[in-house]
N, C-alpha and C positions, 0 to 999 in steps of 0.2 A: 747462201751466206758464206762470205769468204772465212776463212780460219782466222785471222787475225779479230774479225767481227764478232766472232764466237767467244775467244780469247778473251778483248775486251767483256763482254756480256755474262760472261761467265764470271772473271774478275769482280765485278762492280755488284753481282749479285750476292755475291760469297763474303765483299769486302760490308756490306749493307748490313747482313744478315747473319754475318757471323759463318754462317755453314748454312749449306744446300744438299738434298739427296740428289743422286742420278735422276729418280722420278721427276722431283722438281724441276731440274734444270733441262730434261727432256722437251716437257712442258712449256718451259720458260721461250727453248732459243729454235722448239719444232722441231728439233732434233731426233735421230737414230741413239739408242741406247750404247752403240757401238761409237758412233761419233763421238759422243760426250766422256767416254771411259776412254776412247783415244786424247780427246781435248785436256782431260784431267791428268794424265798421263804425262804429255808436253808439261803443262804446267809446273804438273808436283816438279819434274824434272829440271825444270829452270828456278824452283824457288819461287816461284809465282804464289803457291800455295800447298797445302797441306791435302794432300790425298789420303782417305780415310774409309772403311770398309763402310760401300754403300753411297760413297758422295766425299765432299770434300769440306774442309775448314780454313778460317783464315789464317797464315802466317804471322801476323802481326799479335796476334792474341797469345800472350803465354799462360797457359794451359794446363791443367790436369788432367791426365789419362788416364789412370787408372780409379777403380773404385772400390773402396774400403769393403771389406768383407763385414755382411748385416749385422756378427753377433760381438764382433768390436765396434762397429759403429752406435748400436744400444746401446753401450756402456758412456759415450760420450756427451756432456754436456746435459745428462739423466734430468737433473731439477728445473734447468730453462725448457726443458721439452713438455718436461709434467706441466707445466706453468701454461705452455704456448696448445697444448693438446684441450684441456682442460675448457681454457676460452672457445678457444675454434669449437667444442662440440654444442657449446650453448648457442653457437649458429646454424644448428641442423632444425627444424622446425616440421610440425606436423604434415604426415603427406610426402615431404621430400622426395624425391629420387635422386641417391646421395653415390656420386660415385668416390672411394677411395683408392687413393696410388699405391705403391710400393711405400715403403719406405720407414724408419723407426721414431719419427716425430708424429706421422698418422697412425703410425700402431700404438702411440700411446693416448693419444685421442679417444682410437675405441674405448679405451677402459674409461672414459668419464663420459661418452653418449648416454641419454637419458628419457631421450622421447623413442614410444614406441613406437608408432603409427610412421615409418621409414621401411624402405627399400634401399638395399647395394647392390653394387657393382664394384668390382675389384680385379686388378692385376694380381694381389698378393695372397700365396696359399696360406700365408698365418694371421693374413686380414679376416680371411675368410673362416677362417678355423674360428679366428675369436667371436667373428658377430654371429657366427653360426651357433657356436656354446654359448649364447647370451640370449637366445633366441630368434634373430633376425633373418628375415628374406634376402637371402645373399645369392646372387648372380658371379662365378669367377669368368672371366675373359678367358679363350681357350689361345692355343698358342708355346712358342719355346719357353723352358724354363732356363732362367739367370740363377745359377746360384749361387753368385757372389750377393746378387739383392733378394733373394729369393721371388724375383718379379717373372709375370709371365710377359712376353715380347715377342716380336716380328709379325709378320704379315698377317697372321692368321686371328691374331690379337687386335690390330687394326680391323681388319673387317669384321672380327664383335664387335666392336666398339660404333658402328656403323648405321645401326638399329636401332639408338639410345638419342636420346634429350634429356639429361641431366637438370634438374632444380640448381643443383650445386656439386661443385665438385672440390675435394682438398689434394694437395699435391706439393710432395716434397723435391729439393734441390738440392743440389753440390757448393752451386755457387749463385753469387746474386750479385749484380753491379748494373748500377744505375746506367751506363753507357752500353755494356755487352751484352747485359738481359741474364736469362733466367737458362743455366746451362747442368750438365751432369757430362760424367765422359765419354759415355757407349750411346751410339747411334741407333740402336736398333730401342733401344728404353726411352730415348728423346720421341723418336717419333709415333711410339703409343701414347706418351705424355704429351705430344704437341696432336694427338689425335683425338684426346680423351678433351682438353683445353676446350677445345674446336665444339664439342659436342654440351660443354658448362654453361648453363645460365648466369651463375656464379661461381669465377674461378678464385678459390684460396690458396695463396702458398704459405705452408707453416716452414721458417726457418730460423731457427737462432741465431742469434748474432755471432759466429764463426762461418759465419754460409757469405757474410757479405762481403762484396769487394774479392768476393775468389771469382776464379773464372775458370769452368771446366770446358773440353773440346768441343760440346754440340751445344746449341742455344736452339731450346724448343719452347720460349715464349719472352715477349716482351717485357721490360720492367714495367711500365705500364699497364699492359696488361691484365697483371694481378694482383688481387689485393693481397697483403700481404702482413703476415700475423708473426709477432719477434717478442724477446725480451732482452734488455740489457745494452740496447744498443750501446756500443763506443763510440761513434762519431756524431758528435751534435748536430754535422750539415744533412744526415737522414733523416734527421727529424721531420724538415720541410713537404717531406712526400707525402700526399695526402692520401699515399694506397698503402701506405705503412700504419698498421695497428701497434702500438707497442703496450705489453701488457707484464702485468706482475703478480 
């Protein structure tokens, strides 16, 4: 395949999808792992697009990079969370195999689950702490620690995750837009969250109405995708979505 064909393929995947790994696009165009970090490379270089540790993002998309440290992000938005936590756990149901993400709208969940007869799995070492002092079979994902999210990530987090079929799973976000999907800013937490997705019967996204309409640098699921659990929305045209729960 000539380089210009690659170019194109490459483009049109990244422009689709928001962002693509090196793995994927290996995948995609049969490519050497070296071809495509040289391809990405031209690219970023021309403005074509956004090169990014691990794979690449779209240019057109303006973005947030960075990610809020966990014990300021708890503090924000506290009573729409309790609100959105609360419902989401009265959707755990006997038996489950419940997998929980990272993050402080599911960690406020834990504290209103009620059925006992559940099993987890979790990224997070304070998810775990908690279902663990409540008495619950709790599974952590092995793998790098983040501890700006205090989530565990990369490769090795992925293949736990590998061994699982989920009943359900909940999962939080950065950003949420009906056009660019369902995004956070690190690449390496995207795609245990786009890996854990993959493995859900039932995928949840808990987000309060500050999540939507942002758009952070990786997109690790579709707005369709998820159903998705809020309160307070401001814009009357999200009402329409029928994977939007809006609760109080």
């Amino acid at each position: 395949m000539l380089a210009e064909e690659r170019f194109a393929k490459i483009l049109s995947i990244i422009e689709r999808e928001g962002s693509a790994t090196i793995t994927e696009l290996m995948a995609s165009l049969n490519a050497s792992e070296s071809t495509i970090r040289r391809d990405l490379n031209t690219l970023h270089s021309n403005g074509a697009l956004i090169k990014v540790h691990g794979g690449a993002i779209s240019n057109n998309v303006v973005v947030n990079t960075m990610d809020e440290n966990y014990v300021n992000r708890s503090g924000l938005n506290k009573e729409d969370k309790s609100v959105i936590g609360k419902y989401a756990a009265t959707l755990i149901k006997p038996n489950d195999f419940v997998y929980v993400d990272a993050g402080t709208t599911t960690s406020m969940m834990i504290d209103y689950i009620t059925e006992k007869k559940v099993v987890f799995v979790t990224n997070a070492i304070e998810h775990a702490r908690k279902l663990s002092q409540r008495g619950y079979t709790v599974y952590l994902l092995g793998g790098e620690m983040k501890i700006s999210t205090e989530a565990i990530v990369g490769e090795s987090a992925i293949e736990s995750l590998n061994m699982y079929n989920f009943s359900i799973g909940f999962f939080g976000a950065n950003g949420v837009s009906t056009v660019k999907g369902i995004t956070t800013p690190e690449l390496k937490e995207a795609m245990v969250k786009k890996s854990a997705i993959s493995k859900c019967k039932r995928k949840i996204l808990l987000a309060d109405s500050s999540k939507f309409n942002e758009v952070s640098s990786v997109k690790f699921a579709d707005f369709k995708e998820m159903s998705i659990i809020t309160t307070n929305l401001k814009q009357q045209s999200l009402r329409k979505y029928k994977n939007i729960t809006e609760v109080s």
